[in-house]
Structure formats: C-alpha cells, structure tokens
VOFI-668623 format. One record per residue (C-alpha): residue number from 1; chain; z, y, x. Coordinates in pm, whole numbers, plus 50000, padded with zeros to 5 digits. Each point is the difference from the previous one (the first is absolute). Last residue first. Layout:
! residues N
@seq: NUM, mol: A, pz: Z, py: Y, px: X
...
END
This chain:
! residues 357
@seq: 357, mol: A, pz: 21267, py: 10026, px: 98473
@seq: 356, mol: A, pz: 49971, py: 49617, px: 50073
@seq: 355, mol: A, pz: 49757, py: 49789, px: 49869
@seq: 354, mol: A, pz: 50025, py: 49619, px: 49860
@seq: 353, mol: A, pz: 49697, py: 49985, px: 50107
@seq: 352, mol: A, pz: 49778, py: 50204, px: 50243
@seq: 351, mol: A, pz: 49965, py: 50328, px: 50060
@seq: 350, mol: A, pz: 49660, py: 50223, px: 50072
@seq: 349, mol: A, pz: 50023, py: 50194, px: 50353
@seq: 348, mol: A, pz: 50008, py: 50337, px: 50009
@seq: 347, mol: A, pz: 49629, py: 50249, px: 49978
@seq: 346, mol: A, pz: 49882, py: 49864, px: 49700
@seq: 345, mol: A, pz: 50312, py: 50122, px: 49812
@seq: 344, mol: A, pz: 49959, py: 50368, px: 50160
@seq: 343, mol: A, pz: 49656, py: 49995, px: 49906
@seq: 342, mol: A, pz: 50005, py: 49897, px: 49665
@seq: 341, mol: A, pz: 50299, py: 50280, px: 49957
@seq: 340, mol: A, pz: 49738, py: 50266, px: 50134
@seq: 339, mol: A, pz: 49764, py: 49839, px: 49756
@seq: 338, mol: A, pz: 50237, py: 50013, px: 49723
@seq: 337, mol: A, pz: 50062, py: 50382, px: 50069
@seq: 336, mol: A, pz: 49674, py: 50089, px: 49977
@seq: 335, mol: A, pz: 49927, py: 49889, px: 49709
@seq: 334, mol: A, pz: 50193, py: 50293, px: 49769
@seq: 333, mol: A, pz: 49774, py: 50271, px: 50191
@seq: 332, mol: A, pz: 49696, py: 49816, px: 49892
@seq: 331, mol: A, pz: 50064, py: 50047, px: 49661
@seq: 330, mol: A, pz: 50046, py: 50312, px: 49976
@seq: 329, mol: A, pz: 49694, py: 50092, px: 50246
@seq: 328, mol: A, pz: 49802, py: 49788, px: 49756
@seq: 327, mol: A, pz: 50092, py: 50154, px: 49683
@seq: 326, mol: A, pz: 49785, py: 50178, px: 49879
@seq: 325, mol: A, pz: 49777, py: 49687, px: 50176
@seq: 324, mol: A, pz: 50085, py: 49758, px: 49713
@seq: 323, mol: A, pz: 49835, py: 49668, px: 50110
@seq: 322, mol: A, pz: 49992, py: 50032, px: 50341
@seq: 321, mol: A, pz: 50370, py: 50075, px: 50027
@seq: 320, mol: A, pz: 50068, py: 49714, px: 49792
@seq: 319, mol: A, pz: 49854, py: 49767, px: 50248
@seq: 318, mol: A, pz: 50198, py: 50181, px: 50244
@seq: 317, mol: A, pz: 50391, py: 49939, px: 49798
@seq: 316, mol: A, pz: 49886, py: 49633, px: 49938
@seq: 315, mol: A, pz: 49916, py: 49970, px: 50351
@seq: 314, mol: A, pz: 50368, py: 50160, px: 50071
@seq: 313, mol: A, pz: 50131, py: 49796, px: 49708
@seq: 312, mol: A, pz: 49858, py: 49656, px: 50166
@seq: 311, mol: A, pz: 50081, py: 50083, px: 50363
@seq: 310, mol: A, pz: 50372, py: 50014, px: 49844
@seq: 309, mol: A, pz: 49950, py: 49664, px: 49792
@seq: 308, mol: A, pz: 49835, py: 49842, px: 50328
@seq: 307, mol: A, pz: 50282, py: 50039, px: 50232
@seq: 306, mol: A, pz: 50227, py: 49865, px: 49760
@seq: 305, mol: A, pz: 49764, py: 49717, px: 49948
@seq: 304, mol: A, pz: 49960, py: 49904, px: 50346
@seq: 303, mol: A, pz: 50418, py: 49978, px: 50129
@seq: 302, mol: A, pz: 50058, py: 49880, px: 49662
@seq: 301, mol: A, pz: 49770, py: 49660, px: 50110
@seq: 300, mol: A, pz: 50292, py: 49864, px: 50181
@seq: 299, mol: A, pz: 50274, py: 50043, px: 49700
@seq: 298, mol: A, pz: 49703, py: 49780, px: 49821
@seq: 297, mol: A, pz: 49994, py: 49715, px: 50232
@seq: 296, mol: A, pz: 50375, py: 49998, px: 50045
@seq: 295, mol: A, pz: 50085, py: 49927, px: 49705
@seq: 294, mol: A, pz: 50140, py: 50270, px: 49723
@seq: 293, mol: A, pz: 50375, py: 50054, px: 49971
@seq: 292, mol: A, pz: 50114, py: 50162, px: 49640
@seq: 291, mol: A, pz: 50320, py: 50166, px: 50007
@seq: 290, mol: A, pz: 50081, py: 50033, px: 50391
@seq: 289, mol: A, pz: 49643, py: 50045, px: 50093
@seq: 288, mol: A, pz: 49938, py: 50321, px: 49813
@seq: 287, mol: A, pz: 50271, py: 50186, px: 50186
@seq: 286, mol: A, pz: 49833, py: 49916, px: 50325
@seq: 285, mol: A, pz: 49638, py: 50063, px: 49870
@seq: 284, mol: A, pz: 50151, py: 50360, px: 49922
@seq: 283, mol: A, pz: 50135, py: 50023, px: 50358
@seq: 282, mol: A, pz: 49692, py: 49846, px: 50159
@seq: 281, mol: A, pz: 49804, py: 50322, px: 49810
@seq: 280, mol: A, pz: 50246, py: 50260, px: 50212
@seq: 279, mol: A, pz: 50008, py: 49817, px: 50307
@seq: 278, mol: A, pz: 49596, py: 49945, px: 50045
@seq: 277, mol: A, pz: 49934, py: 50334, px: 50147
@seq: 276, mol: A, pz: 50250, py: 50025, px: 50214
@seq: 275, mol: A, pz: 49871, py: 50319, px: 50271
@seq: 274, mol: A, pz: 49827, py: 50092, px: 49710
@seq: 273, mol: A, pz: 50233, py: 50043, px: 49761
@seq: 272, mol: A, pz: 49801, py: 50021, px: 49656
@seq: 271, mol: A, pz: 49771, py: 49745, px: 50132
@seq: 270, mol: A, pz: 50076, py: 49742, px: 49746
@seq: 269, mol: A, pz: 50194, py: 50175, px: 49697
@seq: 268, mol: A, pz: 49738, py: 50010, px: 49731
@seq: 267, mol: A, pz: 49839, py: 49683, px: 50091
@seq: 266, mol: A, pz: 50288, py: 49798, px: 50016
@seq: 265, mol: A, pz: 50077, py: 50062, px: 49577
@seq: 264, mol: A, pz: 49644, py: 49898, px: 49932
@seq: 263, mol: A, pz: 49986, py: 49776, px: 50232
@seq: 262, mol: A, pz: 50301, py: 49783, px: 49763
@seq: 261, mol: A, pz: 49768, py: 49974, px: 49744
@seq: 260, mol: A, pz: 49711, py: 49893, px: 50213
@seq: 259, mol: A, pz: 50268, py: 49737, px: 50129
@seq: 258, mol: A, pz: 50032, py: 49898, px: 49628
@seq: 257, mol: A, pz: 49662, py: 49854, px: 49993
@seq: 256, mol: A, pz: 49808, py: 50181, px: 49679
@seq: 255, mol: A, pz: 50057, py: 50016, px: 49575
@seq: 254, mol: A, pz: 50013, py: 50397, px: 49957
@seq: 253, mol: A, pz: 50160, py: 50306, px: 49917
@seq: 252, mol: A, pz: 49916, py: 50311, px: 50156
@seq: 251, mol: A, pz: 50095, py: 50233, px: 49706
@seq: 250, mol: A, pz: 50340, py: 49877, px: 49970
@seq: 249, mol: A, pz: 50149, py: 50321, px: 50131
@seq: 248, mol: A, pz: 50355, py: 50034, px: 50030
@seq: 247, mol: A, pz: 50297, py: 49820, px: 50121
@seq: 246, mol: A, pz: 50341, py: 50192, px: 50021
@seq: 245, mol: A, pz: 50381, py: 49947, px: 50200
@seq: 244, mol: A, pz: 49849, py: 49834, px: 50297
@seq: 243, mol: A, pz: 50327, py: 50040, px: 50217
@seq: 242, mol: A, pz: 50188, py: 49701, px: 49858
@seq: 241, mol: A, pz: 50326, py: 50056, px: 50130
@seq: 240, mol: A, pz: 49957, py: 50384, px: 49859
@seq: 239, mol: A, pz: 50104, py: 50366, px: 50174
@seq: 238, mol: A, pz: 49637, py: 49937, px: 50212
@seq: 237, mol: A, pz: 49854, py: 50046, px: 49667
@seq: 236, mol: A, pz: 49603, py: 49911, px: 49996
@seq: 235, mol: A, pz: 49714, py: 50106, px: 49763
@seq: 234, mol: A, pz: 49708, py: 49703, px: 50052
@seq: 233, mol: A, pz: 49612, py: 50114, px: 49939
@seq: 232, mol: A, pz: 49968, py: 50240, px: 50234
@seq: 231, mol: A, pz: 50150, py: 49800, px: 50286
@seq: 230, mol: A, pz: 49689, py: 49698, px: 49920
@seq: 229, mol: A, pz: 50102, py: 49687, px: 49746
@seq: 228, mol: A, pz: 49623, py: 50053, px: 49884
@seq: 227, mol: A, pz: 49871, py: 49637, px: 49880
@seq: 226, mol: A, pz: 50274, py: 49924, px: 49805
@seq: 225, mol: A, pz: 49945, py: 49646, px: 50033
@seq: 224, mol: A, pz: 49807, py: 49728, px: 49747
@seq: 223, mol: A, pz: 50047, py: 49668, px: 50194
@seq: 222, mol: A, pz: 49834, py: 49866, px: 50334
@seq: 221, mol: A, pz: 50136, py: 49773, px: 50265
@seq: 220, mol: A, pz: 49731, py: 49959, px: 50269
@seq: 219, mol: A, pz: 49764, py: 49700, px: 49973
@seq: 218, mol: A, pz: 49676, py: 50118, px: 49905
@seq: 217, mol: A, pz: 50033, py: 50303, px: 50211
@seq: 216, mol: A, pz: 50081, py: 49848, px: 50322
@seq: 215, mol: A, pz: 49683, py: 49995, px: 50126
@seq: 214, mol: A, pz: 49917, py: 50368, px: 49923
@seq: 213, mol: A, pz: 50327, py: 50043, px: 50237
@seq: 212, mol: A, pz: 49952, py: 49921, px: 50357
@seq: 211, mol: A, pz: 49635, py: 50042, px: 50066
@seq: 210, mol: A, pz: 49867, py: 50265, px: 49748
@seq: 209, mol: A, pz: 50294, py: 50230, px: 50034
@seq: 208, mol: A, pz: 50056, py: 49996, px: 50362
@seq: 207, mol: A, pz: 49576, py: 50116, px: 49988
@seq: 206, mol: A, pz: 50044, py: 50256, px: 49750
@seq: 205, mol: A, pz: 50305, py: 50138, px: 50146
@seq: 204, mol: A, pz: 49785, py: 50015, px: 50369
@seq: 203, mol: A, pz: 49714, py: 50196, px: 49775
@seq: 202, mol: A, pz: 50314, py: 50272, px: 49865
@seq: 201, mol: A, pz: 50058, py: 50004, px: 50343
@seq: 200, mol: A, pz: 49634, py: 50027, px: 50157
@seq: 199, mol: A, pz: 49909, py: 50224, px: 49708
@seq: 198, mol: A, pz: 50312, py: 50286, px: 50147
@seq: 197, mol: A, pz: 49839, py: 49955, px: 50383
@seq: 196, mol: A, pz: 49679, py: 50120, px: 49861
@seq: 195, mol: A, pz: 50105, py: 50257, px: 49773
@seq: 194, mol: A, pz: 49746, py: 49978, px: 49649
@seq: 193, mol: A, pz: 50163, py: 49840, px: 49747
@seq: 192, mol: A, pz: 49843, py: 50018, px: 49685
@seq: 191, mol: A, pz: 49737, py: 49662, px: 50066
@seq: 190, mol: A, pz: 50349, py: 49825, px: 50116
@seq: 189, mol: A, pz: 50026, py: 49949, px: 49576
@seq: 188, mol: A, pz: 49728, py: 49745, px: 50009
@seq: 187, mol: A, pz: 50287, py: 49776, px: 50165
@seq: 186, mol: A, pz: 50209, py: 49965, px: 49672
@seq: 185, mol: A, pz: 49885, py: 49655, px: 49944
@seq: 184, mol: A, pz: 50272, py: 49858, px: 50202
@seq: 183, mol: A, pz: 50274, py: 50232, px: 49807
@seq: 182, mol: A, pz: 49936, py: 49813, px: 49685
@seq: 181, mol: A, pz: 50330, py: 49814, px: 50031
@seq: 180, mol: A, pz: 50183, py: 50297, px: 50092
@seq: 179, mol: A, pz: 49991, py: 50172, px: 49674
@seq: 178, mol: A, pz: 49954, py: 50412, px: 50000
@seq: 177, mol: A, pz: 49605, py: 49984, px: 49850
@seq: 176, mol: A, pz: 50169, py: 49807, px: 49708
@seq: 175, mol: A, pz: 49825, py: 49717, px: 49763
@seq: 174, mol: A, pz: 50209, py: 49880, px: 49737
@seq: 173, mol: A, pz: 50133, py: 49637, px: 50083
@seq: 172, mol: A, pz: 50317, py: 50068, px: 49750
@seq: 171, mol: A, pz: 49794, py: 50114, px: 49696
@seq: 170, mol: A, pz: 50048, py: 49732, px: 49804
@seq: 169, mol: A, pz: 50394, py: 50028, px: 50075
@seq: 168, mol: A, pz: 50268, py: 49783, px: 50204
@seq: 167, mol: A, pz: 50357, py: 50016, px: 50080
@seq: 166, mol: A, pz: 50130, py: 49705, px: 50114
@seq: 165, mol: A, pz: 50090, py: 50144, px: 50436
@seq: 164, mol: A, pz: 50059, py: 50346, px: 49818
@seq: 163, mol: A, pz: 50380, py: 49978, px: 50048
@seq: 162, mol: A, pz: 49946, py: 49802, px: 50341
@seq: 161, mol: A, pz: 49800, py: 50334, px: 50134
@seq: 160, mol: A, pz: 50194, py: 50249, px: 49898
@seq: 159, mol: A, pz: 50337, py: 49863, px: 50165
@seq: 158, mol: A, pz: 49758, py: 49965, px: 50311
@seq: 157, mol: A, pz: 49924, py: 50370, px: 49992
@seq: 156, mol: A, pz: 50371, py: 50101, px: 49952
@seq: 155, mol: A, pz: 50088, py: 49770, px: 50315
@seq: 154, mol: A, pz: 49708, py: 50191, px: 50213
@seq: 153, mol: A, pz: 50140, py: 50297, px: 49867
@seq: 152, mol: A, pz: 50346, py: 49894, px: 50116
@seq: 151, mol: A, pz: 49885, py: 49933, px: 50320
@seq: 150, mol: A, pz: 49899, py: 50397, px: 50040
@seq: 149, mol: A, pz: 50342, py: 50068, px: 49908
@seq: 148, mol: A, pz: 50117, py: 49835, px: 50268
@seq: 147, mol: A, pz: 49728, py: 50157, px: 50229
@seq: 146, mol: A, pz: 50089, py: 50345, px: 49896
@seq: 145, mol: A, pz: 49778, py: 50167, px: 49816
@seq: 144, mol: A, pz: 49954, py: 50360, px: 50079
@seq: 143, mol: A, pz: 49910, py: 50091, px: 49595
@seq: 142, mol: A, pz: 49673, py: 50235, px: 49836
@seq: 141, mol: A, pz: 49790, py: 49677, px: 49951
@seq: 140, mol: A, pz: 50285, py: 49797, px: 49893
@seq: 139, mol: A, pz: 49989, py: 50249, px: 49722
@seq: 138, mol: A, pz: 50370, py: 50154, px: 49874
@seq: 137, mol: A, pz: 50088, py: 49998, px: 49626
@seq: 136, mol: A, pz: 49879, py: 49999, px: 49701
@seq: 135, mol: A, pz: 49857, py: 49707, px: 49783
@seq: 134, mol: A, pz: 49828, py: 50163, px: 49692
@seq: 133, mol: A, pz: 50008, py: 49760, px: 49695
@seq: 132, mol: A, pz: 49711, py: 49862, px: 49907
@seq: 131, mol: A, pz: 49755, py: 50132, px: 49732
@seq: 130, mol: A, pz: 49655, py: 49848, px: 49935
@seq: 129, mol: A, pz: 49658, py: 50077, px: 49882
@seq: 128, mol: A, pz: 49705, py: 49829, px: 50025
@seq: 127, mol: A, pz: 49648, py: 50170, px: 49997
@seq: 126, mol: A, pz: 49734, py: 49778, px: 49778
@seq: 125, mol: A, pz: 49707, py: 49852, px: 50209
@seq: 124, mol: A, pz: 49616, py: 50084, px: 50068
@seq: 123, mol: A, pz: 50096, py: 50363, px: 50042
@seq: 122, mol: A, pz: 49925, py: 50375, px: 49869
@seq: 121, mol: A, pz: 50099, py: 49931, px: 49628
@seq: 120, mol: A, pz: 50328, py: 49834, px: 50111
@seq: 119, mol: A, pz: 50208, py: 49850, px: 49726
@seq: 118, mol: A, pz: 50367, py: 49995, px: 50044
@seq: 117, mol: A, pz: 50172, py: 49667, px: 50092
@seq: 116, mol: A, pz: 50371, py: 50014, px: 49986
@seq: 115, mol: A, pz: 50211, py: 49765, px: 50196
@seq: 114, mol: A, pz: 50386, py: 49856, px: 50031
@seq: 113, mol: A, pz: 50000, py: 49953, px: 49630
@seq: 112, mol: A, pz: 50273, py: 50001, px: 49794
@seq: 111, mol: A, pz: 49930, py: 50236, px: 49662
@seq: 110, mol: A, pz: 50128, py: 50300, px: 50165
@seq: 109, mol: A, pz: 49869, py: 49956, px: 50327
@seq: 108, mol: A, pz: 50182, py: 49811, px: 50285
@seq: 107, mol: A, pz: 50137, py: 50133, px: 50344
@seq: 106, mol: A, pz: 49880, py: 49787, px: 50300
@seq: 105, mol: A, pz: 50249, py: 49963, px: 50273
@seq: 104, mol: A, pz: 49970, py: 50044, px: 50368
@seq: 103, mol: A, pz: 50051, py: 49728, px: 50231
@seq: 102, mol: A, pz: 50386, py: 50001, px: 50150
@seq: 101, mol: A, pz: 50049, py: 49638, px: 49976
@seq: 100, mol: A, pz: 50301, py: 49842, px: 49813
@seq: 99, mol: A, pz: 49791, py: 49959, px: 49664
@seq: 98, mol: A, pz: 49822, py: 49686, px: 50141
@seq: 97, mol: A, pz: 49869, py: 49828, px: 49742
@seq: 96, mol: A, pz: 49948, py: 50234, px: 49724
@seq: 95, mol: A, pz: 49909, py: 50319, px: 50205
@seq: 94, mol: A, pz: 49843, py: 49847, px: 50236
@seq: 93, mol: A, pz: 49712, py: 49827, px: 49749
@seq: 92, mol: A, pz: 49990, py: 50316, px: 49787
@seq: 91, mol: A, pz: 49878, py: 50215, px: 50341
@seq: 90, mol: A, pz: 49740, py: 49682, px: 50075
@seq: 89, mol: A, pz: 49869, py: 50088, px: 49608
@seq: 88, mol: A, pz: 49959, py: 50318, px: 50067
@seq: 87, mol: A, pz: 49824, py: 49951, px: 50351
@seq: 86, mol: A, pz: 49778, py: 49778, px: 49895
@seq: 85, mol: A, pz: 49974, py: 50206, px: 49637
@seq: 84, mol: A, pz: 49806, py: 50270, px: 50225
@seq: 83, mol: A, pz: 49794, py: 49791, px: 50101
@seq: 82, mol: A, pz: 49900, py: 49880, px: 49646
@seq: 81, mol: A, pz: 49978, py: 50351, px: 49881
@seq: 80, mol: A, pz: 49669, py: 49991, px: 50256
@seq: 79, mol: A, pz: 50005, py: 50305, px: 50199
@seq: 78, mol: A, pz: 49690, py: 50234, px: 49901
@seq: 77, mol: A, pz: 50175, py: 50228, px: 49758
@seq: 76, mol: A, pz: 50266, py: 50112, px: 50231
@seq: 75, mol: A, pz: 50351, py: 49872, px: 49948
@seq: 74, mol: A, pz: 50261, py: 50215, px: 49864
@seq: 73, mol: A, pz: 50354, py: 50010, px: 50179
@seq: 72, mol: A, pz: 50328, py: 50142, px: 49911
@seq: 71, mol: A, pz: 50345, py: 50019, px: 50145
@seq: 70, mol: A, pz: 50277, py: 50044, px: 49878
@seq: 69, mol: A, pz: 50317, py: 50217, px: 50051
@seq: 68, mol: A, pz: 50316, py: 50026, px: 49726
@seq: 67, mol: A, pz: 50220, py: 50271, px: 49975
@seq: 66, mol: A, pz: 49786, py: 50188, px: 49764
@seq: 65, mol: A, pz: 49650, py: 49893, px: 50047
@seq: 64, mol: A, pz: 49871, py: 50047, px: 50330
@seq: 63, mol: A, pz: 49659, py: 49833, px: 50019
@seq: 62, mol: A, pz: 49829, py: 49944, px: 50335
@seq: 61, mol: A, pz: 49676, py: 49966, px: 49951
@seq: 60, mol: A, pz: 49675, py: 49739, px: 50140
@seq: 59, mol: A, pz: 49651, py: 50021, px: 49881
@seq: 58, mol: A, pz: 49900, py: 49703, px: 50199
@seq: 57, mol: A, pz: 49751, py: 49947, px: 50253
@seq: 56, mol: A, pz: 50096, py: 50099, px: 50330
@seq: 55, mol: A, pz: 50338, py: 50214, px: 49938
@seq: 54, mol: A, pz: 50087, py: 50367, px: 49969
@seq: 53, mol: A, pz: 50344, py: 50043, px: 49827
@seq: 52, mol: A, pz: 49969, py: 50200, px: 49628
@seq: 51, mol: A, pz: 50328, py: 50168, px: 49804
@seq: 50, mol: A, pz: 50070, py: 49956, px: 49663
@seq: 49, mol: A, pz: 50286, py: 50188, px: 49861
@seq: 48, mol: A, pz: 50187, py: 49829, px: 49714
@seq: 47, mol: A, pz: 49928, py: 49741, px: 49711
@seq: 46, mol: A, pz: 50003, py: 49650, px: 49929
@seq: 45, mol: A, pz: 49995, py: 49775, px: 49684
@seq: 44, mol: A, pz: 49766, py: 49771, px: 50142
@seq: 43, mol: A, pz: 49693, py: 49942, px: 49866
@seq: 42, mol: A, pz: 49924, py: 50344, px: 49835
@seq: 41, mol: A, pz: 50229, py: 50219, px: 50229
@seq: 40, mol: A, pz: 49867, py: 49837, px: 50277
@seq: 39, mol: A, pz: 49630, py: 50033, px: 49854
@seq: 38, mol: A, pz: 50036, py: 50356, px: 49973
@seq: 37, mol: A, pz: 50155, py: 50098, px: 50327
@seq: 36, mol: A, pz: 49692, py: 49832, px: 50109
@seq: 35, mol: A, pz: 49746, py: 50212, px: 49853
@seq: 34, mol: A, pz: 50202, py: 50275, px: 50090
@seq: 33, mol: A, pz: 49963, py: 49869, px: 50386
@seq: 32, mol: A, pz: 49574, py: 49996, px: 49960
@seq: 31, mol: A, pz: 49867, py: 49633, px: 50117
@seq: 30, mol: A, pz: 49847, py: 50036, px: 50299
@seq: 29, mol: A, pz: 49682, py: 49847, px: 50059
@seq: 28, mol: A, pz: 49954, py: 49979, px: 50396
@seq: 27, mol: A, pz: 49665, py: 49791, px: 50098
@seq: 26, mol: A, pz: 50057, py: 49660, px: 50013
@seq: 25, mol: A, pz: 49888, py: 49816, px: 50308
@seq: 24, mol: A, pz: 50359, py: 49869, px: 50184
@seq: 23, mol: A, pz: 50110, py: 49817, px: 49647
@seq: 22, mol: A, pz: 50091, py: 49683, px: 50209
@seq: 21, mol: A, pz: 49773, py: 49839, px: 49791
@seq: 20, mol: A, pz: 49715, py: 50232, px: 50144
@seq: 19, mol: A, pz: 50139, py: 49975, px: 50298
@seq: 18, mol: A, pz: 49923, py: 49634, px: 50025
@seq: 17, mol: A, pz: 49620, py: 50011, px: 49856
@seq: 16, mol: A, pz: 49993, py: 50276, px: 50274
@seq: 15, mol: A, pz: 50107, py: 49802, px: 50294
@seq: 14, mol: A, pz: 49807, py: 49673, px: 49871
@seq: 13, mol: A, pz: 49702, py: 50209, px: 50019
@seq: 12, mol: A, pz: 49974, py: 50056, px: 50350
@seq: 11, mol: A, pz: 50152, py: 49691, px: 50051
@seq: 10, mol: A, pz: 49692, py: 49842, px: 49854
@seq: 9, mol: A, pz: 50036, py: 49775, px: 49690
@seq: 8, mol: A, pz: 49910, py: 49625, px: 50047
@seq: 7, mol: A, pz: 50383, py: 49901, px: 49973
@seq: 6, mol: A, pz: 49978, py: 50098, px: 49599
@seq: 5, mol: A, pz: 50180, py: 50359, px: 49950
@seq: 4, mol: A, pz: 50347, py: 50018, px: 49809
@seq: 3, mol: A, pz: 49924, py: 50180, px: 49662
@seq: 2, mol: A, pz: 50262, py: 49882, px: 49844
@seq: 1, mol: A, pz: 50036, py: 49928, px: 49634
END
C-alpha cells in the first residue's frame, strides 16, 4: 500500500515521508558477500568470483563466472519487495514486447522465477534478489558526445517511452523524492542552502516552476518512464548506428509527465558548456522529437523542468549533507558543480519551441 501523505501534511514532512519510500533513511545493512555467493549458487546455479560496486541502497556485485558476467543486486530490508517488482516487472514488460531495445536482461532462477525473496530479520520487508546480465561497455557519462549522437539518445529515450506507454503496476504512483511532479513542495529544502545569491536561483526555479508548470500537471502526458535515462545509466558505441548500445537501472521508475522524463536526461547535460548551455540538452530533445513529438505546451515547459531536476539533485545532494554530516564535505563537493551549471543556464536566455541547438 502506499504511504503517499494526505494534502494536509506539511512539506516538512512530506519530504521525509517521500524519502523514506525512496529508501533515502535506512541505515546501511550489508548483506555479507559469502552469504551471497551462497544464495546464487542455491537459486541459481551460479558460481565464480564475486566482486562488490558501491551503490545507494542496494548490495550490488559484479559476478564473473566463467565467461559469463552478471550482475547482482540485493535490496535493503526497508524497501518494499513491491518496489522492487515495479521495476522487475517493467524489465519483463520490454523484454517481451519490445526485444529490439538495448535494456538489460533479467537472468532467471532455477525453478523460473525472475525474483527471490530472502527473509530479513533486521527489516520490515524480505530482501530481493536478482541477477541480470552485466552490460559492458563505455558510459555516456565518461563519452564527448557529439550532437548527432546526442539526438540519438533523445530517439533511444522516446523508443523507451512508447514501449512502456501500456505498462502498468500497483505500485506505479510510488512516491519518489527524485520525481518532478512533487518538485513544488520541495521548497523546505532552501532551509540547507545557505549562499545568498545561490537561494535566489534555486528560489527563481521555484517561482518558474509554480507559475508555468504546476498548472499543467493535470493535463500533461504521463505513463510509467524510466525515470533515470541520465549518462551513467546508458553505455554508448559510437562504432554502432544506434549509439545507445545498453539501458540500465530501473530503480527510478515511475508513472509522471513524460517531459519530467525527458529533464532527467537535459538536466545532466545543461550547463556543461557554458558559453552554450542549452545546446547539449536541445540536442537530446531534438532526437526525441523525431520519434514521438509532444505539443507545444509541454516542449515549452522543458525549459522549467530541466532546470528544476538539476536544482532538485543539488538540494537533494545538501539536504543529505545535513543529514549524514561524515559525510558532509563529500557531499557537498559533488553539488557544487550543479550549481555552477544552474548558473551558467540562468545566465543565457531560455529557448522557445520547436528549439534549435
């Protein structure tokens, strides 16, 4: 069931009610990499040489098991196993009805199943465990991408979208702290941000935000999306037509307006050239247009909500920084960036439909 907070509930508390769903207040309870070894060998048939990648919540490995790579994640025992079959079940969904797209592939236990619970003593939920194979290859993250193949994200990102556009699950309208359409009640989150002249941009977002597209949120086309189609999510091959050669990570998935889908993908490349820092998102929302056009309303309000999902993981990123004060400087270090890349977007003159690069 989901604990989505009545409209009476204070921001204050609507922030943490959301990141506690988003799985943003559990403490760290590893599970111990033997113990896991075990349970692939039990459920699954594999062996090999286990080896652990730091991630957010998960227990995540990469498992090396003769020729073959996978790779394996364990949820933490206060994520709902319901969540985690959102993004299972959305996984299934591609992989039956649109087997042409590059979205990594689930890898079945022995007797079938695409998920195995395993009771948590130190958690209100069973831990799930699954095995995918291991998608390797270059990062978008770590590649000079050219605006051609910059378009062709935007195209792999609409492909996406229309193959999920009748998938559906109970827990599709999950609350998450990273979704755009909650964004407007995000303001309490200004209380962490102490720089005068950096509150009155993130304050100016707020504003943009609140008149021209909180209006527009009970009419703008919504579906379940991806949710994190960022550069570290996406491995890329310049060598191949389609460029976008892997899609990982369906931890972010969620029914919301498709432009907050496509500001995900904006938002990590607006700013990045400051002296253009619009050309390198207008390039994706390029690409994007030619397989799936949107109207002209909701191309318009891109130019706000890609703004707002970077101000949102660089409040995020502060908020955080309160919260776990080891590792404030940390944390702090990795935020800086997105305001400097705030600022340089702020600073140049928003474009208008159909864009231009």
């Amino acid at each position: 069931m989901s604990t989505t907070p009545n409209s009476t509930t204070s921001d204050p508390d609507f922030i943490v009610a959301v990141a506690a769903e988003s799985g943003l207040l559990g403490g760290n309870s590893h599970m111990a990499d033997l113990t896991v070894l075990d349970l692939i060998e039990e459920f699954y048939g594999l062996t090999g040489k286990l080896v652990r990648i730091p991630t957010e919540k998960d227990d995540t490995f990469r498992l090396q098991d003769g020729a073959d790579t996978y790779l394996v994640k364990v949820s933490p025992p206060d994520e709902d196993p319901m969540i985690v079959h959102l993004q299972t079940a959305c996984m299934q969904h591609l992989e039956w009805t649109a087997p042409e797209l590059p979205v990594q592939r689930l890898v079945s236990c022995v007797d079938g199943r695409p998920e195995v619970h395993i009771p948590a003593p130190d958690g209100p939920y069973d831990r799930v465990l699954r095995v995918m194979r291991f998608m390797s290859g270059n990062l978008l993250a770590n590649h000079a991408a050219t605006a051609e193949q910059l378009q062709l994200v935007g195209s792999s990102l609409a492909r996406l979208g229309l193959a999920l556009r009748d998938f559906d699950h109970p827990r599709a309208d999950r609350m998450l702290l990273w979704d755009l359409k909650h964004f407007h009640r995000m303001r309490p989150l200004l209380d962490h941000v102490d720089e005068k002249s950096t509150r009155s941009l993130a304050e100016d977002i707020f504003n943009r935000f609140d008149e021209q597209v909180v209006p527009l949120l009970g009419s703008l086309t919504s579906q379940v999306v991806h949710g994190d189609f960022s550069p570290f999510n996406l491995v890329v091959d310049p060598d191949v037509a389609d460029f976008v050669t892997g899609i990982i990570d369906f931890g972010d998935t969620v029914r919301t307006p498709l432009i907050f889908d496509i500001s995900v993908t904006m938002a990590n490349l607006l700013g990045r050239d400051p002296g253009s820092p619009w050309e390198q998102a207008l390039n994706v929302v390029a690409g994007y247009q030619k397989v799936r056009p949107l109207p002209v309303q909701e191309l318009a309000a891109l130019t706000v909500s890609a703004p707002a999902r970077l101000l949102l993981r660089a409040l995020i990123t502060q908020w955080r920084a309160s919260q776990l004060p080891e590792r404030r400087e940390y944390l702090l270090s990795h935020s800086k960036p997105d305001w400097d890349r705030l600022a340089a977007t702020a600073a140049a003159p928003a474009p208008k439909p159909p864009f231009t690069p």
